[in-house]
DRENDO-1510 file (C-alpha; in Angstrom, 1 decimal, always signed):
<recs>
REC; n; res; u; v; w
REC; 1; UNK; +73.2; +167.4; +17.2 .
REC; 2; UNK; +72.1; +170.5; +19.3 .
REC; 3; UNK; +68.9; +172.1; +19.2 .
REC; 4; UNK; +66.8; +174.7; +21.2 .
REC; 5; UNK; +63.0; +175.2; +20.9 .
REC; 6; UNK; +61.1; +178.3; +22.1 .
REC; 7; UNK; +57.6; +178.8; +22.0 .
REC; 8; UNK; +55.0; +180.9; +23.9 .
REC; 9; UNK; +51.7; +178.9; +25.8 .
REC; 10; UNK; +48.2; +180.4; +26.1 .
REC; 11; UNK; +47.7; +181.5; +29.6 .
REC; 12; UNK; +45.1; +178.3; +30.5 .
REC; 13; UNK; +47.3; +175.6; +29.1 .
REC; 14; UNK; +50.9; +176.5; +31.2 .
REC; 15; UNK; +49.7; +174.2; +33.6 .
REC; 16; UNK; +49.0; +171.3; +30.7 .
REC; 17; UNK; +52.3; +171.7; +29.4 .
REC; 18; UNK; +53.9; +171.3; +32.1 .
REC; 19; UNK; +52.1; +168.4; +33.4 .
REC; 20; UNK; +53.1; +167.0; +30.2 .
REC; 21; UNK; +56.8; +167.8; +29.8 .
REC; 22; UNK; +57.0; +166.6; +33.5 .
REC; 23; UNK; +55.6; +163.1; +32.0 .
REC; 24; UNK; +58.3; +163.2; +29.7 .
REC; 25; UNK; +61.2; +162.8; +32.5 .
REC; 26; UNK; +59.7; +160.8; +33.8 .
REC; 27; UNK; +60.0; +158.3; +31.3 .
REC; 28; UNK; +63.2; +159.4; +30.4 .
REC; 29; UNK; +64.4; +158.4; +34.0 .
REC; 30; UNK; +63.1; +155.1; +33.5 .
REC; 31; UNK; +64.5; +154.4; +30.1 .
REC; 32; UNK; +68.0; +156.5; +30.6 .
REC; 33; UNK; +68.6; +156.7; +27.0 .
REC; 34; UNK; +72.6; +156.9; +26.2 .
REC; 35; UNK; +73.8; +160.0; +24.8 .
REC; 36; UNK; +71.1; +162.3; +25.5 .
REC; 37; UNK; +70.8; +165.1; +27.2 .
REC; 38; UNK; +67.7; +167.4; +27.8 .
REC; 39; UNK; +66.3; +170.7; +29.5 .
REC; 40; UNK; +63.3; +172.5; +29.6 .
REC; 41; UNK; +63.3; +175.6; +31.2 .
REC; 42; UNK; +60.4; +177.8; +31.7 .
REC; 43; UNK; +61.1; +181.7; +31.1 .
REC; 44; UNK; +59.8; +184.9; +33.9 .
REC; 45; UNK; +57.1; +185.6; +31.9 .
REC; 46; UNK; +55.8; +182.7; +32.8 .
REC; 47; UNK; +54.2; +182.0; +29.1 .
REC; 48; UNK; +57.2; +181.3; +27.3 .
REC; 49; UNK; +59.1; +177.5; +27.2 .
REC; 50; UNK; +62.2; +176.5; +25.7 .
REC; 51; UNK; +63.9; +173.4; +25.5 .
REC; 52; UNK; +67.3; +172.4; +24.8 .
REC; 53; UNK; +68.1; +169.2; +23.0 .
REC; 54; UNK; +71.7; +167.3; +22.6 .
REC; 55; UNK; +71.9; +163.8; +21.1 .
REC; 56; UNK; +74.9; +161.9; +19.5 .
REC; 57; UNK; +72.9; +158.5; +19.1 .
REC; 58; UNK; +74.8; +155.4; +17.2 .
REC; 59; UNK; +72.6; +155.5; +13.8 .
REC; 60; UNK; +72.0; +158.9; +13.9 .
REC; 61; UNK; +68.1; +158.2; +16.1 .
REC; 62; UNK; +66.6; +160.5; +18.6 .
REC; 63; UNK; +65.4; +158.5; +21.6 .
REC; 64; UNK; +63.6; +161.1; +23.0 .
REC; 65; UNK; +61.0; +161.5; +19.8 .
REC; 66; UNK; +60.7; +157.8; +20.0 .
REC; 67; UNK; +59.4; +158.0; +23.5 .
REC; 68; UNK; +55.5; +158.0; +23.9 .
REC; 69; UNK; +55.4; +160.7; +26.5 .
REC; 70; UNK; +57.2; +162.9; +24.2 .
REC; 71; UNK; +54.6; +161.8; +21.3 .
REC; 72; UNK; +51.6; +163.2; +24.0 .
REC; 73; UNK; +53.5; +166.1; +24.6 .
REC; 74; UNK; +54.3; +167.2; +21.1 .
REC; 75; UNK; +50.8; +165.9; +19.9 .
REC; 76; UNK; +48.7; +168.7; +20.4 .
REC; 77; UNK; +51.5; +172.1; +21.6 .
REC; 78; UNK; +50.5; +174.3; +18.4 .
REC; 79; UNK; +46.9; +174.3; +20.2 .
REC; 80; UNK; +49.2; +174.8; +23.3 .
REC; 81; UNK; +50.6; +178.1; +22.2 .
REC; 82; UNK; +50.1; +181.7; +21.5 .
REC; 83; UNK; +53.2; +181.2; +20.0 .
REC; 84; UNK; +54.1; +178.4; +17.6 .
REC; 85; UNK; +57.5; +176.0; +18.4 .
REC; 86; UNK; +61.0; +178.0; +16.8 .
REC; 87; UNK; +63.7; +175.3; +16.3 .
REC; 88; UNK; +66.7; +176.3; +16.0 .
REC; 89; UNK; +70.4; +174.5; +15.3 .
REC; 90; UNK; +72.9; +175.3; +18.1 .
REC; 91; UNK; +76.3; +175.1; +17.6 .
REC; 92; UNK; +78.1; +174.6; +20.6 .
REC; 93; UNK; +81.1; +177.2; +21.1 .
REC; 94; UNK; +82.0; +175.6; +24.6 .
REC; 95; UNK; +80.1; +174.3; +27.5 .
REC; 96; UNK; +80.7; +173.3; +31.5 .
REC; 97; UNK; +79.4; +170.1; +32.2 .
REC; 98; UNK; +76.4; +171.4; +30.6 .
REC; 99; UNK; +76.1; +168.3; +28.6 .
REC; 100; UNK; +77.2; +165.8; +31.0 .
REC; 101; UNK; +80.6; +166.1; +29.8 .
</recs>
């Protein structure tokens, strides 16, 4: 599964965020879940986020939402933002080692 999700921060909590997602690799590095793969890119205005999210799991699970950093991080964004969280499905017309493939 392939996902991207955008959202826009209130000027005084970029910084949070960001503290936050860094938290988040940080545990990921220690845990090196299989089959996952993972990006959060910040945009030029500075304001707006978005992640990318690919996972093909055995059993269908999500390691990253079973992490606990990711539990901080997603605990409180809506107060984070300006502009709420936009999933959306991807589907993946080709790629360059984008994935780790």
């Amino acid at each position: 599964m392939k996902h991207m999700v955008r959202y826009t921060l209130k000027p005084d909590r970029v910084a949070e965020n960001e503290r936050l997602a860094t938290a988040v690799y940080d545990e990921l590095r220690e845990a090196r879940p299989p089959g996952l793969y993972y990006a959060t890119f910040r945009l030029a205005d500075g304001l707006t986020f978005m992640h990318i999210v690919s996972h093909d799991e055995p059993g269908g699970g999500n390691a990253l939402t079973a992490l606990p950093a990711f539990k901080a991080f997603t605990a409180e964004v809506k107060d984070r933002c300006a502009e709420g969280p936009v999933r959306v499905e991807l589907t993946e017309i080709g790629s360059y080692g984008f994935f780790g493939r």
